[in-house]
C-alpha positions as CSV (number, residue, x, y, z in Angstrom):
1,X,0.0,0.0,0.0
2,X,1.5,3.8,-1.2
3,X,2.4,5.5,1.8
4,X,1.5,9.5,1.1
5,X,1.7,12.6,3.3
6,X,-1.2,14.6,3.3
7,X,0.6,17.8,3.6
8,X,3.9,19.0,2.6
9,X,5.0,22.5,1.8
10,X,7.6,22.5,-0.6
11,X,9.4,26.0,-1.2
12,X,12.7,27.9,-2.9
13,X,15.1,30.2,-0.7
14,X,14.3,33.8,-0.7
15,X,15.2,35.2,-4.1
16,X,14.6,38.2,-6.2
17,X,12.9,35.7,-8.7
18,X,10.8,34.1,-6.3
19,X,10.7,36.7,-3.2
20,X,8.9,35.7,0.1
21,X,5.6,37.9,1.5
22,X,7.4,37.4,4.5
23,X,10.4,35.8,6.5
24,X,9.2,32.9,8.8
25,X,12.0,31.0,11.6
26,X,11.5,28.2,8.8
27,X,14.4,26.5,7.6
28,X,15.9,28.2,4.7
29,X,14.4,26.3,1.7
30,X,12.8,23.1,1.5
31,X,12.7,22.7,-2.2
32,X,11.6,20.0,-4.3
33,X,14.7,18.2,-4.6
34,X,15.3,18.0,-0.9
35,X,11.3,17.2,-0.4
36,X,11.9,14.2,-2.3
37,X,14.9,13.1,-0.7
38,X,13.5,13.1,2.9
39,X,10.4,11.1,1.7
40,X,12.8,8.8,0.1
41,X,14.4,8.7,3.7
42,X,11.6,7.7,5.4
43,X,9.6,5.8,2.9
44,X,6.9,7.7,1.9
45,X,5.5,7.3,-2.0
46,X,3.9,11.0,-2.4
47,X,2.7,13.5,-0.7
48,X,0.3,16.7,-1.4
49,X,2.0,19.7,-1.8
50,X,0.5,22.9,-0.4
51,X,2.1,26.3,-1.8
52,X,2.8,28.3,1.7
53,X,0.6,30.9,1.5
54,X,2.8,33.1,4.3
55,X,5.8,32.7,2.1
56,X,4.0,33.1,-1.9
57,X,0.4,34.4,-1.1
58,X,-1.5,33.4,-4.3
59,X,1.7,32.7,-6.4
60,X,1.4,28.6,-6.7
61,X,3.8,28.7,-9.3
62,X,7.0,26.8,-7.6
63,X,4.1,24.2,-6.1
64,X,3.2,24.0,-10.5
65,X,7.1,23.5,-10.9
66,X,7.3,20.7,-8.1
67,X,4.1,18.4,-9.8
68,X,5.6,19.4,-13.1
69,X,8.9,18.2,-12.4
70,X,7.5,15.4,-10.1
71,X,3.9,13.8,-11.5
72,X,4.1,10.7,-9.2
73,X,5.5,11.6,-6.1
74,X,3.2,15.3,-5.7
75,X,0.2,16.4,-6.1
């Protein structure tokens, strides 16, 4: 049986390209890359990836880049 996480909230550093609404204590990035690594880690198939609002507001455009560049493991 797929093991998925219900909620995950994968996101770039702070960039000029992509700049944050807002600075949380969060770690630094949690991109995709790394996202997928840590599931790998702990055995877990996919996951649903939630843009963070506090970080992007209505900019879901990196969560588009993370199905985009992984169909099977977000959504």
């Amino acid at each position: 049986m797929p093991i998925i996480d219900s909620q995950v909230h994968a996101y770039e550093r702070n960039s000029p390209e992509r700049p944050w609404l807002n600075v949380p204590n969060w770690p630094a990035e949690a991109n995709a890359d790394q996202m997928v690594k840590a599931m790998d880690a702990v055995g877990v198939d996919g996951a649903i990836n939630i843009s963070p609002f506090s970080l992007y507001g209505y900019d879901a455009s990196y969560a588009l880049e993370v199905y985009a560049k992984y169909p099977t493991r977000f959504a």
